[in-house]
PDB file with SEQRES, HELIX, SHEET and CRYST1 records, atoms N, CA, C and O in Angstrom:
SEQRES   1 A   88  UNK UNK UNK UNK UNK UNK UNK UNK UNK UNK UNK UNK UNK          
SEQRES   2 A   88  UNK UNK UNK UNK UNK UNK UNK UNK UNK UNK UNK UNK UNK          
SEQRES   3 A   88  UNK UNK UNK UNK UNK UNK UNK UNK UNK UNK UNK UNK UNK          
SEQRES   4 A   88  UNK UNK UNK UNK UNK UNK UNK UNK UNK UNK UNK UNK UNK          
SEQRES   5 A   88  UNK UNK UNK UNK UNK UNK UNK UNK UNK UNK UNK UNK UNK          
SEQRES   6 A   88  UNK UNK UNK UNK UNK UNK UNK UNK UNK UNK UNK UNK UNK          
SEQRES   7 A   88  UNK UNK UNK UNK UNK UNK UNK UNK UNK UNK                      
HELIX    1 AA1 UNK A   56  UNK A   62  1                                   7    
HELIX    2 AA2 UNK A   77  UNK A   85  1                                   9    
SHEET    1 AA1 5 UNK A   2  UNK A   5  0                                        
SHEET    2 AA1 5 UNK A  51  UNK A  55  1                                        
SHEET    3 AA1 5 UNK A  36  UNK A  46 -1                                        
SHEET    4 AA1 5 UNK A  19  UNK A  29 -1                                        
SHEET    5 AA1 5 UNK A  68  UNK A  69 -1                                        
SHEET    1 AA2 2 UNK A  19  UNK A  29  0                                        
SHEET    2 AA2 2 UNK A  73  UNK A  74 -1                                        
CRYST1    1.000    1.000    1.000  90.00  90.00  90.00 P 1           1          
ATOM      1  N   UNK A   1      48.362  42.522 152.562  1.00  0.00           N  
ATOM      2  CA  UNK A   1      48.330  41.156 152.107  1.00  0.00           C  
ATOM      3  C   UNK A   1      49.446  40.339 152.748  1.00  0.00           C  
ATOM      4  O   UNK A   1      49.659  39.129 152.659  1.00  0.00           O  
ATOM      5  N   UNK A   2      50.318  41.580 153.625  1.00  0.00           N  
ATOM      6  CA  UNK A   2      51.334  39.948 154.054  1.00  0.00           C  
ATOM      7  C   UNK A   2      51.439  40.285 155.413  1.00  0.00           C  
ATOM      8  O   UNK A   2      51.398  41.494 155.641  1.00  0.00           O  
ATOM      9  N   UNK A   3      51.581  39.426 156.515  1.00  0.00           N  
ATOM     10  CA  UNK A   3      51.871  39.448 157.402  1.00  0.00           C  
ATOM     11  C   UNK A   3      53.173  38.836 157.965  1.00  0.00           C  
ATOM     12  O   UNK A   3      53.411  37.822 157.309  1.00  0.00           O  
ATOM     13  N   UNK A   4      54.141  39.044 158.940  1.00  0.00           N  
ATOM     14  CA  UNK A   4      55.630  38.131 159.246  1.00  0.00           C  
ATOM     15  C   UNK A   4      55.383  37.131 160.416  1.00  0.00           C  
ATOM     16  O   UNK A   4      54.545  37.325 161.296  1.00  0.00           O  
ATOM     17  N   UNK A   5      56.004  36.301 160.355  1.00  0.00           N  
ATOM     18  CA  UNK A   5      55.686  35.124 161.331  1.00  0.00           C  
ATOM     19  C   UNK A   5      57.280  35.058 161.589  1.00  0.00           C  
ATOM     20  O   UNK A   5      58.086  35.427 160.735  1.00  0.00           O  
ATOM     21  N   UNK A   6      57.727  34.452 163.099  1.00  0.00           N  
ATOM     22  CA  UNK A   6      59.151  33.778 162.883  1.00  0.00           C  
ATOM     23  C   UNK A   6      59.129  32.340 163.076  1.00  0.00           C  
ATOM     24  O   UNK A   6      60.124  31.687 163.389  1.00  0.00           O  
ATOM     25  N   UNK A   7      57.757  31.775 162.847  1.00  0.00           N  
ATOM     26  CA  UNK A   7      57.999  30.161 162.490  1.00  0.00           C  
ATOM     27  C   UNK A   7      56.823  29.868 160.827  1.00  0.00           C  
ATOM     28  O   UNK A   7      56.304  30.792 160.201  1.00  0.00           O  
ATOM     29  N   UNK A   8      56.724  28.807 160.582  1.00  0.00           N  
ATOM     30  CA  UNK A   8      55.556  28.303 159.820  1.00  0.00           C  
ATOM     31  C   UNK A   8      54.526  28.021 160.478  1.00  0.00           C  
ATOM     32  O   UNK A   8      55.030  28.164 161.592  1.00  0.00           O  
ATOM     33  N   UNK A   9      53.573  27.758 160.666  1.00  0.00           N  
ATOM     34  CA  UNK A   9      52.381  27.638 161.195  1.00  0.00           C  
ATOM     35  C   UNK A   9      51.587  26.573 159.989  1.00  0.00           C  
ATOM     36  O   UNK A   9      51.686  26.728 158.772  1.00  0.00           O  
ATOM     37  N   UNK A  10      50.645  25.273 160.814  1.00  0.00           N  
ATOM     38  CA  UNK A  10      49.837  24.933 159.793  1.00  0.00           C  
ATOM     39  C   UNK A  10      48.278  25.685 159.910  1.00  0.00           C  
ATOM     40  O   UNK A  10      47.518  25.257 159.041  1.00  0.00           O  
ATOM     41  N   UNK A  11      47.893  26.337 160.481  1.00  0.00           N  
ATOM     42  CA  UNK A  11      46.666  27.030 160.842  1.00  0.00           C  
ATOM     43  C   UNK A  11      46.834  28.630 160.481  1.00  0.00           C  
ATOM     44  O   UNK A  11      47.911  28.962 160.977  1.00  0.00           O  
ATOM     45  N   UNK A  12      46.362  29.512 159.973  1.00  0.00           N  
ATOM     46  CA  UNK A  12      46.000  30.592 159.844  1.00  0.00           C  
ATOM     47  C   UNK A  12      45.971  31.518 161.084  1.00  0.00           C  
ATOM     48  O   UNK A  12      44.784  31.704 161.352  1.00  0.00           O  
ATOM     49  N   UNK A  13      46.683  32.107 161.862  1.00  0.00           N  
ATOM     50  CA  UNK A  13      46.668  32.824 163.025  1.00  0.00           C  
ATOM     51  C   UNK A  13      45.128  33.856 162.949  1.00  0.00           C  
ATOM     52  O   UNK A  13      44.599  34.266 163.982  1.00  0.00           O  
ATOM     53  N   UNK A  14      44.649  34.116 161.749  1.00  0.00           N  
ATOM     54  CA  UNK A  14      43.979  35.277 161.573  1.00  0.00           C  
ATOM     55  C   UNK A  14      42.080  34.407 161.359  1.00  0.00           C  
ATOM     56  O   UNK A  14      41.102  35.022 161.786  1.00  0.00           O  
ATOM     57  N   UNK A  15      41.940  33.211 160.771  1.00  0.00           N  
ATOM     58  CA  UNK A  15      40.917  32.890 160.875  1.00  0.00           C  
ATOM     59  C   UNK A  15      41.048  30.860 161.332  1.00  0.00           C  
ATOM     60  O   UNK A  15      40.013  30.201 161.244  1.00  0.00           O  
ATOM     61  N   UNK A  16      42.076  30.318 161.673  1.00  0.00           N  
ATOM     62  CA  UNK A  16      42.333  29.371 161.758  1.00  0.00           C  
ATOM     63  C   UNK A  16      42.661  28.018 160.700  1.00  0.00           C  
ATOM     64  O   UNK A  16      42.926  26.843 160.951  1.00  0.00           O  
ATOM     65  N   UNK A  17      42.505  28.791 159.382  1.00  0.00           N  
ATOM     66  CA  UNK A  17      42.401  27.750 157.866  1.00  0.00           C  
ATOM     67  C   UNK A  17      43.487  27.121 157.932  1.00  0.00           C  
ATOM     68  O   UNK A  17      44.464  27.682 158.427  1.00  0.00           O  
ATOM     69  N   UNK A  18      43.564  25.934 157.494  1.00  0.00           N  
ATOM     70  CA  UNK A  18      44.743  25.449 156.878  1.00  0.00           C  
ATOM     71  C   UNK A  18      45.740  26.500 155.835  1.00  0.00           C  
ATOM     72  O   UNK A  18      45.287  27.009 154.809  1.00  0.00           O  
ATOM     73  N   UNK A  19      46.727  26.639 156.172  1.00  0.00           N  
ATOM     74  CA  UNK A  19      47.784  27.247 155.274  1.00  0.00           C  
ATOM     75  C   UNK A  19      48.265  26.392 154.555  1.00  0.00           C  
ATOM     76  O   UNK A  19      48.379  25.190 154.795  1.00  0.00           O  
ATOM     77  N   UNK A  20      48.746  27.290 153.122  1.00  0.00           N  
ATOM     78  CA  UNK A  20      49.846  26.386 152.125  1.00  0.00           C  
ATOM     79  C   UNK A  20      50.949  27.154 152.296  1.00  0.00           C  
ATOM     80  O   UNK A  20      51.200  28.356 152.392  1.00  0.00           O  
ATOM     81  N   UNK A  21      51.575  26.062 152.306  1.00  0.00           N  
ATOM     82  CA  UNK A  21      52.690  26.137 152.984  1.00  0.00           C  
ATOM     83  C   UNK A  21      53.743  25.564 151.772  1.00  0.00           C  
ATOM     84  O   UNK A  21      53.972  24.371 151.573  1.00  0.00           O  
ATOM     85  N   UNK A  22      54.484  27.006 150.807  1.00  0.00           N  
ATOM     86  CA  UNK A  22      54.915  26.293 149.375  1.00  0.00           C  
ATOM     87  C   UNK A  22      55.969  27.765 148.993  1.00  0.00           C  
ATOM     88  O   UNK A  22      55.905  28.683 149.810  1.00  0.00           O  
ATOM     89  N   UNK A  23      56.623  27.887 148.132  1.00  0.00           N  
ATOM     90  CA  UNK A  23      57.461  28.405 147.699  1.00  0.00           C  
ATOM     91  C   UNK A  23      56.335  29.725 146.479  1.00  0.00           C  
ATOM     92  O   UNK A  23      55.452  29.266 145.755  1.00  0.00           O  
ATOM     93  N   UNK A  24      56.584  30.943 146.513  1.00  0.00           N  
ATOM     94  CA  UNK A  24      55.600  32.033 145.585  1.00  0.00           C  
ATOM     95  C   UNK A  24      56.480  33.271 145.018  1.00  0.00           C  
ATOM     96  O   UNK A  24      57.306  33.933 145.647  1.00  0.00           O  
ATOM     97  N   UNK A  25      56.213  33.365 144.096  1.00  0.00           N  
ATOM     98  CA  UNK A  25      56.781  34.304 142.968  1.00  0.00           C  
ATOM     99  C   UNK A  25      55.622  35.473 143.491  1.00  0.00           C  
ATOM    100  O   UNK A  25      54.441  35.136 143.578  1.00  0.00           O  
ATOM    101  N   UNK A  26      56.131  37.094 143.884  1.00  0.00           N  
ATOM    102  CA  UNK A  26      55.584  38.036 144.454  1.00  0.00           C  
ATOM    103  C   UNK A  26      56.307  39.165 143.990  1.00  0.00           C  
ATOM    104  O   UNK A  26      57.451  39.043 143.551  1.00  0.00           O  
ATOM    105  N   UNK A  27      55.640  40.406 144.068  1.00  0.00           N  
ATOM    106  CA  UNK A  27      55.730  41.870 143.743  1.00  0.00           C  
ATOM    107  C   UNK A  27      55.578  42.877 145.366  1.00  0.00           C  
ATOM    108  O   UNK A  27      54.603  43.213 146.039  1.00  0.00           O  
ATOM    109  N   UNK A  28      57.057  43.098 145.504  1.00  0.00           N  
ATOM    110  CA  UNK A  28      56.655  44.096 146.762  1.00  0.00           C  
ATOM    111  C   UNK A  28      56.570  45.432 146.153  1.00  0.00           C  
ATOM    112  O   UNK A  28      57.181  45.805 145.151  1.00  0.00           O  
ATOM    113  N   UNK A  29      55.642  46.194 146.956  1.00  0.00           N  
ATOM    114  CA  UNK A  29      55.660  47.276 146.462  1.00  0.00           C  
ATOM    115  C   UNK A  29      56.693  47.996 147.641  1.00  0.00           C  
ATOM    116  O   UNK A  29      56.676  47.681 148.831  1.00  0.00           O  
ATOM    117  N   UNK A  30      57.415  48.827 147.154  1.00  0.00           N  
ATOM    118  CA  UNK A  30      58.281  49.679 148.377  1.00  0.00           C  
ATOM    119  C   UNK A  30      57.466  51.191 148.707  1.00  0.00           C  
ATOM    120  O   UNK A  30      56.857  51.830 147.849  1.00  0.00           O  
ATOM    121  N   UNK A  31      57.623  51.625 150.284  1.00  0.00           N  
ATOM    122  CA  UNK A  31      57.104  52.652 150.553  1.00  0.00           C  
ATOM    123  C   UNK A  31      57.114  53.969 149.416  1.00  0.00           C  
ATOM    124  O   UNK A  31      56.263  54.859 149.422  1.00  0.00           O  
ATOM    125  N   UNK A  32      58.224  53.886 148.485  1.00  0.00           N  
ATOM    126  CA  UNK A  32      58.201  55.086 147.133  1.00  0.00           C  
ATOM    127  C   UNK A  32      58.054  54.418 146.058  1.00  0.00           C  
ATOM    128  O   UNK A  32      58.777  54.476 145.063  1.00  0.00           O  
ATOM    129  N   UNK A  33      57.244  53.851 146.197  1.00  0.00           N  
ATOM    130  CA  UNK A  33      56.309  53.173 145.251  1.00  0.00           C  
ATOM    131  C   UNK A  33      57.226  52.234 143.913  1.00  0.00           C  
ATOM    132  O   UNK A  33      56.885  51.782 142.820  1.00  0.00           O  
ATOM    133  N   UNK A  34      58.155  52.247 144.475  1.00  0.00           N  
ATOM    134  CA  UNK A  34      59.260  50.945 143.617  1.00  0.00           C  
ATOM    135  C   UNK A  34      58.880  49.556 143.477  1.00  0.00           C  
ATOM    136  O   UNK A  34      59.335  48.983 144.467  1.00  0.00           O  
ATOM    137  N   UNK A  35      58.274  48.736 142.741  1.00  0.00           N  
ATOM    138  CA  UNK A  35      57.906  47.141 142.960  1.00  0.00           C  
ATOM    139  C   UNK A  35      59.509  46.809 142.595  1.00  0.00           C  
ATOM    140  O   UNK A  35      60.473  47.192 141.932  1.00  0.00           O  
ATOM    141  N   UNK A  36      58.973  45.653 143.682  1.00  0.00           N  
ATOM    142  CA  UNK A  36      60.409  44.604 143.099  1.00  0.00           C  
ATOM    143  C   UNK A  36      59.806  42.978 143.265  1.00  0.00           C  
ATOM    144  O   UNK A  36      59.075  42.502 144.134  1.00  0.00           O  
ATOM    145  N   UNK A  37      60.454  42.337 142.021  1.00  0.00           N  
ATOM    146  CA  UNK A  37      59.824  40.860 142.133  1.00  0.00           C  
ATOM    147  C   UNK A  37      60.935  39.839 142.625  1.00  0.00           C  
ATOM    148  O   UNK A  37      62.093  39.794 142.208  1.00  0.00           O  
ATOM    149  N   UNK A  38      60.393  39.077 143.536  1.00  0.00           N  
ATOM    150  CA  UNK A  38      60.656  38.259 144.293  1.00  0.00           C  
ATOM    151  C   UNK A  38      60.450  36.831 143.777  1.00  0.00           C  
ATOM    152  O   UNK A  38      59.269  36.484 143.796  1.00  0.00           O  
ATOM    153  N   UNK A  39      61.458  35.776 143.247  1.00  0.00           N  
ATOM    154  CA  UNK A  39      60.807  34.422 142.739  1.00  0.00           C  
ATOM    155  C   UNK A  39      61.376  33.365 143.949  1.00  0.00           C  
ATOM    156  O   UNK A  39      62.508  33.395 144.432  1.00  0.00           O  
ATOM    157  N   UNK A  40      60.333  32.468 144.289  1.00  0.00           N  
ATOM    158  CA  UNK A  40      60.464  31.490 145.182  1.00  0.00           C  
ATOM    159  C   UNK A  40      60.763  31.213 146.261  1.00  0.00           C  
ATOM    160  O   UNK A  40      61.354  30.196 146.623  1.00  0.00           O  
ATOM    161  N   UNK A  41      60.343  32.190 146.975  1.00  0.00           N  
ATOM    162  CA  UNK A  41      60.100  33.059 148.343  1.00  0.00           C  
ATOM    163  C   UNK A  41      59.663  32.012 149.383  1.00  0.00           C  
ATOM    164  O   UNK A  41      58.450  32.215 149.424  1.00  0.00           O  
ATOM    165  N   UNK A  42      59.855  31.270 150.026  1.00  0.00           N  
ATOM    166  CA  UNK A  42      59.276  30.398 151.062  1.00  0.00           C  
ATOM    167  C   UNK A  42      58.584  31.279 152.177  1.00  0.00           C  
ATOM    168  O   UNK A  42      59.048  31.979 153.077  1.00  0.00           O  
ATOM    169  N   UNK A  43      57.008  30.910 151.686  1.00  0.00           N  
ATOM    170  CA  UNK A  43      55.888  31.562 152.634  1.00  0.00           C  
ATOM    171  C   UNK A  43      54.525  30.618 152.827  1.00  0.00           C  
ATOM    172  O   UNK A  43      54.373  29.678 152.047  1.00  0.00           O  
ATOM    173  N   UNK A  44      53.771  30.811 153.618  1.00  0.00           N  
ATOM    174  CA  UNK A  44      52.655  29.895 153.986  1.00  0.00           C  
ATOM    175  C   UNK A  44      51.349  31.468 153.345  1.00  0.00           C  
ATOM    176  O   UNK A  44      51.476  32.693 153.345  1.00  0.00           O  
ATOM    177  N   UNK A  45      50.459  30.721 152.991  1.00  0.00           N  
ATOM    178  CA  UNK A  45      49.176  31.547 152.359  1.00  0.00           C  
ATOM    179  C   UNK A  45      48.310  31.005 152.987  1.00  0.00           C  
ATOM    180  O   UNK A  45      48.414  29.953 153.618  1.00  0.00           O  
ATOM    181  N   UNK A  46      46.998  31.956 152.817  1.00  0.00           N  
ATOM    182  CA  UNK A  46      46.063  31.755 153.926  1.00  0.00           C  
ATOM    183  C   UNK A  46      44.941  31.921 152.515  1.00  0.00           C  
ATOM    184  O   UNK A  46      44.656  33.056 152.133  1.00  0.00           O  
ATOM    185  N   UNK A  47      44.431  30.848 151.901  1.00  0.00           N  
ATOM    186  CA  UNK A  47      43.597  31.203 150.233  1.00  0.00           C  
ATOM    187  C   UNK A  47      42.363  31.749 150.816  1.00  0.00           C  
ATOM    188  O   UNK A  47      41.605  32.217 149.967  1.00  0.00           O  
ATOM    189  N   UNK A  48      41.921  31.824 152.123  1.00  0.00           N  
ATOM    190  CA  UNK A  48      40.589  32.093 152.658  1.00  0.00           C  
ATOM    191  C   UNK A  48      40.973  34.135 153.202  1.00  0.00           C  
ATOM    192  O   UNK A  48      40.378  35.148 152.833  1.00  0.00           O  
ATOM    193  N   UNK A  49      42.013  34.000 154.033  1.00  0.00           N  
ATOM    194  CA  UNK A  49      42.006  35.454 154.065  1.00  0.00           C  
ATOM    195  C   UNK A  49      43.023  36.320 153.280  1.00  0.00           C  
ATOM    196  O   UNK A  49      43.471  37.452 153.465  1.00  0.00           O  
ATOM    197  N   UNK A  50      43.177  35.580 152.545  1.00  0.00           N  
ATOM    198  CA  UNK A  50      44.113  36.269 151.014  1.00  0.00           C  
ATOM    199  C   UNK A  50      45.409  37.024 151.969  1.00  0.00           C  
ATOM    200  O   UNK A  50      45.759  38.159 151.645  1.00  0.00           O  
ATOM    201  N   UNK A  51      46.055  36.357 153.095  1.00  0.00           N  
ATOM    202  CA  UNK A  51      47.090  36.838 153.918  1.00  0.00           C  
ATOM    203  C   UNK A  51      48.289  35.305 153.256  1.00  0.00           C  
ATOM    204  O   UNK A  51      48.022  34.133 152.992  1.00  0.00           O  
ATOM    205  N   UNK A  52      50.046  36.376 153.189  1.00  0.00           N  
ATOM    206  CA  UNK A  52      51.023  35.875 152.854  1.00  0.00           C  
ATOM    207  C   UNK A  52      51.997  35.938 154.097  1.00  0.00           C  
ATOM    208  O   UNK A  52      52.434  36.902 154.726  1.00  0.00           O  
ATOM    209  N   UNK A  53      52.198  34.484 154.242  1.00  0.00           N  
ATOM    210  CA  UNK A  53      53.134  34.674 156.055  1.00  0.00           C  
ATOM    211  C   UNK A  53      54.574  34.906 155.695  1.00  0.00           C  
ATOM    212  O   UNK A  53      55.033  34.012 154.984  1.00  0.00           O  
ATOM    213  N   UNK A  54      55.208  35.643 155.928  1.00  0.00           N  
ATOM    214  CA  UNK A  54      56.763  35.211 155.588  1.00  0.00           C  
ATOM    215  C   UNK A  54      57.489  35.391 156.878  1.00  0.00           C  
ATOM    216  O   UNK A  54      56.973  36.144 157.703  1.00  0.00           O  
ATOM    217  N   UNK A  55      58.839  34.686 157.222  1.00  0.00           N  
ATOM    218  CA  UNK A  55      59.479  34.879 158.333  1.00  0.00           C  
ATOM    219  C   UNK A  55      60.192  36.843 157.670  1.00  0.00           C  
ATOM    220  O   UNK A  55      60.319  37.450 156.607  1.00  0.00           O  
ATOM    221  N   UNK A  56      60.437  37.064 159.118  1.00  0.00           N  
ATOM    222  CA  UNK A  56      60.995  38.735 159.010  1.00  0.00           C  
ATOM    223  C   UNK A  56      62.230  38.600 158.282  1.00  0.00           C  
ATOM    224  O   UNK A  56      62.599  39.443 157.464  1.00  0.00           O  
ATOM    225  N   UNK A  57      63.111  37.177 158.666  1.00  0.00           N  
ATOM    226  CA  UNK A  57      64.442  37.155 158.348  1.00  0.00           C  
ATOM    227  C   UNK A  57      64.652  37.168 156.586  1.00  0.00           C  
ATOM    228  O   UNK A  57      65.627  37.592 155.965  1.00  0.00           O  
ATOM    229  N   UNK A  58      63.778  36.742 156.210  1.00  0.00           N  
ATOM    230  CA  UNK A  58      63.919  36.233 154.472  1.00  0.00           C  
ATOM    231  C   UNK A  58      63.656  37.783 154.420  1.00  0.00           C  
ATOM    232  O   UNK A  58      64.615  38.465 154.057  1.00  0.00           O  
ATOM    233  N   UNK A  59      62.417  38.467 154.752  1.00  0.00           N  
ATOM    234  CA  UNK A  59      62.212  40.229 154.449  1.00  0.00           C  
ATOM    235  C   UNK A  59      63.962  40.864 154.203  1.00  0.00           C  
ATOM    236  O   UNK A  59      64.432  41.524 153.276  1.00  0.00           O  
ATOM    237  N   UNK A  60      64.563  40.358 155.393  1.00  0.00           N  
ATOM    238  CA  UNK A  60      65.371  40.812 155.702  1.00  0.00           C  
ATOM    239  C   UNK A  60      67.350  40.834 154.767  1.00  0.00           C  
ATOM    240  O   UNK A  60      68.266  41.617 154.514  1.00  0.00           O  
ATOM    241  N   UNK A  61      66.987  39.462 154.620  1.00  0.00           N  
ATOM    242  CA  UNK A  61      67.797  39.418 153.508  1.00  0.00           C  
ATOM    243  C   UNK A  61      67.518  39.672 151.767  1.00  0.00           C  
ATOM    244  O   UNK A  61      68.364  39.926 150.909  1.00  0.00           O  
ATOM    245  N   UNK A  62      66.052  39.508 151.611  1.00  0.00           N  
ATOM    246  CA  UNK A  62      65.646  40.320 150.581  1.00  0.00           C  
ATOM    247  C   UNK A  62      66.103  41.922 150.725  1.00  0.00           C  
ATOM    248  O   UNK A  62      66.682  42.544 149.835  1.00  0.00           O  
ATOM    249  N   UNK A  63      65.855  42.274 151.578  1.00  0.00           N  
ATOM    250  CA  UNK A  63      66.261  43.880 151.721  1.00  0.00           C  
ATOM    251  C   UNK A  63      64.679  44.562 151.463  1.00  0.00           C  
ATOM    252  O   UNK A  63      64.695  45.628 150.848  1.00  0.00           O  
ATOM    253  N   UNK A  64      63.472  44.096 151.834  1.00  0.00           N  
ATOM    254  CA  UNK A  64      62.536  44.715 151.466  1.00  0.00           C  
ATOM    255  C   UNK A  64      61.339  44.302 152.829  1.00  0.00           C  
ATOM    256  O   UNK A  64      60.238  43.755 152.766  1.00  0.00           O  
ATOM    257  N   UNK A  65      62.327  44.973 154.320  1.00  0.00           N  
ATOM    258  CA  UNK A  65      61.550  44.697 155.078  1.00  0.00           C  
ATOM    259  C   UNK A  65      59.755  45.932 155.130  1.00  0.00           C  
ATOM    260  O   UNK A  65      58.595  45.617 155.396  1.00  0.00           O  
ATOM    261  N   UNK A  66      60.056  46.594 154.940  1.00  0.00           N  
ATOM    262  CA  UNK A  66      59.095  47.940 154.289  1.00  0.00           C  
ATOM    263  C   UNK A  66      58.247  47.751 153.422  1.00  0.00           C  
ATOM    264  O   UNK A  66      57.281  48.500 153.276  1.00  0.00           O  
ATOM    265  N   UNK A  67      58.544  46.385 152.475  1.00  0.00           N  
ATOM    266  CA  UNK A  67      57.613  46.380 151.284  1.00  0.00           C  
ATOM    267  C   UNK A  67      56.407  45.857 151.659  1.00  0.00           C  
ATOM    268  O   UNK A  67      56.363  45.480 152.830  1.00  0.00           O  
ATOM    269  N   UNK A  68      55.321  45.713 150.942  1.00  0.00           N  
ATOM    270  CA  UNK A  68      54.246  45.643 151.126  1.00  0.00           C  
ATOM    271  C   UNK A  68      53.885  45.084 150.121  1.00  0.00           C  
ATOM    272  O   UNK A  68      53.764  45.698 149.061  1.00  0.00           O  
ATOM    273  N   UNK A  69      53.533  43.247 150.299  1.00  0.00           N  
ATOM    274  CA  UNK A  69      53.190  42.458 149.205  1.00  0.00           C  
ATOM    275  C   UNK A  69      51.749  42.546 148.329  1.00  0.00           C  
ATOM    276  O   UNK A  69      50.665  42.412 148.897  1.00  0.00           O  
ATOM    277  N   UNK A  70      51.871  42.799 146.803  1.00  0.00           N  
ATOM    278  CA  UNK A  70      50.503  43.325 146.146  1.00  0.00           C  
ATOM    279  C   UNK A  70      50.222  42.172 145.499  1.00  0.00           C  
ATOM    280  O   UNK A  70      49.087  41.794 145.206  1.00  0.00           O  
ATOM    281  N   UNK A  71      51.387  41.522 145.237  1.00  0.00           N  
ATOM    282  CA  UNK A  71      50.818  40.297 144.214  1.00  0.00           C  
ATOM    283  C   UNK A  71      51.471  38.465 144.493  1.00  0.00           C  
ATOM    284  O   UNK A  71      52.596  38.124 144.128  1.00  0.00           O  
ATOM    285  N   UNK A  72      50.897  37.917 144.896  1.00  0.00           N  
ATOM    286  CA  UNK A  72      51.875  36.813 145.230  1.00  0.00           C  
ATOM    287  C   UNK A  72      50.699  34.968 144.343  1.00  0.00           C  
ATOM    288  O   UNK A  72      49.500  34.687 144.336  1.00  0.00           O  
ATOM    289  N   UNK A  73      52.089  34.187 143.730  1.00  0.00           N  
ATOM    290  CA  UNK A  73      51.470  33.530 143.138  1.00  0.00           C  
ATOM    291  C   UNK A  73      52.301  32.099 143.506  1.00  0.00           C  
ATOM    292  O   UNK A  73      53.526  32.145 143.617  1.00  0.00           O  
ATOM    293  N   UNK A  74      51.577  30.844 143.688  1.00  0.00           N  
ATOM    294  CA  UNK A  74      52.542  29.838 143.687  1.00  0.00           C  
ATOM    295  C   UNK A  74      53.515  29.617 142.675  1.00  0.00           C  
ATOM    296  O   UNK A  74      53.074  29.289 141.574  1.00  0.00           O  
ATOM    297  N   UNK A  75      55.210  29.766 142.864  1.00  0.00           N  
ATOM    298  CA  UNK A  75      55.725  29.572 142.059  1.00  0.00           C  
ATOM    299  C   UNK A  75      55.975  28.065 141.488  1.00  0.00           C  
ATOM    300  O   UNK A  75      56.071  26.945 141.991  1.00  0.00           O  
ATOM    301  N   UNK A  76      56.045  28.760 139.842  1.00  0.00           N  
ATOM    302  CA  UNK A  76      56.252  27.551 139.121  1.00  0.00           C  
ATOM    303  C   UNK A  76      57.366  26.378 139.076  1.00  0.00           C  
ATOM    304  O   UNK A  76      57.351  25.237 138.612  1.00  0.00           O  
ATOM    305  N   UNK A  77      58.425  27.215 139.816  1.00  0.00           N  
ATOM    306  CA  UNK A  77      59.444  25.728 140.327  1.00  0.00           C  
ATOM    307  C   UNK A  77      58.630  24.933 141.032  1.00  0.00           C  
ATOM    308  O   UNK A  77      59.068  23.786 140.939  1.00  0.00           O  
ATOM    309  N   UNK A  78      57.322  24.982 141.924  1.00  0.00           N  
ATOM    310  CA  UNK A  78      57.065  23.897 142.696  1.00  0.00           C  
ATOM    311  C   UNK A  78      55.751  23.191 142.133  1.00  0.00           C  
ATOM    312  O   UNK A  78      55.108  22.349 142.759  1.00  0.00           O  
ATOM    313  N   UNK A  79      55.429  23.690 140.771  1.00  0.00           N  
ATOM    314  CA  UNK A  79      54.519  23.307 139.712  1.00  0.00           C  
ATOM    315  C   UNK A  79      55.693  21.981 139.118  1.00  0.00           C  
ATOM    316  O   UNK A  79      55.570  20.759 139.190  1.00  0.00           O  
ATOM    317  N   UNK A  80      56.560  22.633 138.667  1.00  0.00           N  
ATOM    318  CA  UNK A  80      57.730  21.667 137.711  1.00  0.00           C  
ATOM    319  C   UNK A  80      57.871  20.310 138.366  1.00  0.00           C  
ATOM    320  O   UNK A  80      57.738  19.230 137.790  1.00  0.00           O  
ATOM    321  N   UNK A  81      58.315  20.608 140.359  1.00  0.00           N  
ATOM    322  CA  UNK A  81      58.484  19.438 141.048  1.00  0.00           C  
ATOM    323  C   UNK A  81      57.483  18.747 140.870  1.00  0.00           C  
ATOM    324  O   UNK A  81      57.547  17.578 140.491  1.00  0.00           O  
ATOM    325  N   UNK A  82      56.537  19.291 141.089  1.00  0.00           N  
ATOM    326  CA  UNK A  82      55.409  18.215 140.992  1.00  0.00           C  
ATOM    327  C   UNK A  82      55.485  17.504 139.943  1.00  0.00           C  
ATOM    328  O   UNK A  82      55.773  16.309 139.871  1.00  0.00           O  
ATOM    329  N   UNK A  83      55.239  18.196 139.149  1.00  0.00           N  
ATOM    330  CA  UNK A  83      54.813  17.187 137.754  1.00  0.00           C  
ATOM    331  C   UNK A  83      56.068  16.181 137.517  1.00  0.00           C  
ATOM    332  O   UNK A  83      55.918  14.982 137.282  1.00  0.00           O  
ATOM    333  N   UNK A  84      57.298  16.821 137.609  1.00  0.00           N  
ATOM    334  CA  UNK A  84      58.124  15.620 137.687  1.00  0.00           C  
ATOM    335  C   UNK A  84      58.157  14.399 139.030  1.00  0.00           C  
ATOM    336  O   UNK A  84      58.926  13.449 138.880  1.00  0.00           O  
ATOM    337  N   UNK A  85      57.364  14.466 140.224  1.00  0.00           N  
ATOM    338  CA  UNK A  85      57.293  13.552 140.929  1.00  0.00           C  
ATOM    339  C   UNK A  85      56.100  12.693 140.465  1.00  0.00           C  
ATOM    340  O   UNK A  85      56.191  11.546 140.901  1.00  0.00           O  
ATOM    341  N   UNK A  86      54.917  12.931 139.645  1.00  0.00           N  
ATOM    342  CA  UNK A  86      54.047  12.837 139.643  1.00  0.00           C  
ATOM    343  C   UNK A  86      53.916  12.315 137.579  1.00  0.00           C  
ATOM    344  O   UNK A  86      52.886  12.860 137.182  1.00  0.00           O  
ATOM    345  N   UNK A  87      54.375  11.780 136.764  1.00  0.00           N  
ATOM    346  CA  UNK A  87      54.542  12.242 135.329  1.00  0.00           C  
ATOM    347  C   UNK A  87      53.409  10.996 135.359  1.00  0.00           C  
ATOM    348  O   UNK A  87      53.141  10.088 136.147  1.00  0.00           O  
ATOM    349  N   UNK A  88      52.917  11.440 134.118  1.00  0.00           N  
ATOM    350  CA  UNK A  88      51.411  10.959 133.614  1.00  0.00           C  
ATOM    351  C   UNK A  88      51.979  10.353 132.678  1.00  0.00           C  
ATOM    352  O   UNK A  88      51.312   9.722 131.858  1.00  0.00           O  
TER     353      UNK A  88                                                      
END                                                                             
């Protein structure tokens, strides 16, 4: 589910879709089967081929270049911005 990029991209390398391109709360799984959760991760998603882009370097300072993303969701800090740019 994730693939590494070392830029953002607005196109999907894998089927050409528009990417979102937004901040996601995620679960790596580690090669000995350790999850660890990740909140507000700056990555681009691909909602058509269910692929998560992240640069290697963020892997990298996470410390979970090995992991292998199982669950990734738009995080709700960029739910909050919104609604506060946006109040009804």
């Amino acid at each position: 589910m994730m693939r590494t990029m070392t830029w953002l991209r607005d196109n999907c390398p894998q089927c050409e879709r528009q990417l979102v391109n937004s901040r996601f709360d995620t679960t790596f799984r580690m090669p000995d089967g350790e999850e660890r959760l990740c909140f507000a991760i700056p990555a681009a998603l691909c909602s058509d081929c269910h692929q998560l882009y992240l640069d290697p370097d963020v892997l990298e300072v996470l410390d979970i270049p090995d992991g292998r993303c199982v669950f990734a969701i738009e995080s709700d800090v960029v739910t909050q911005e919104r609604a506060t740019q946006f109040p009804v």
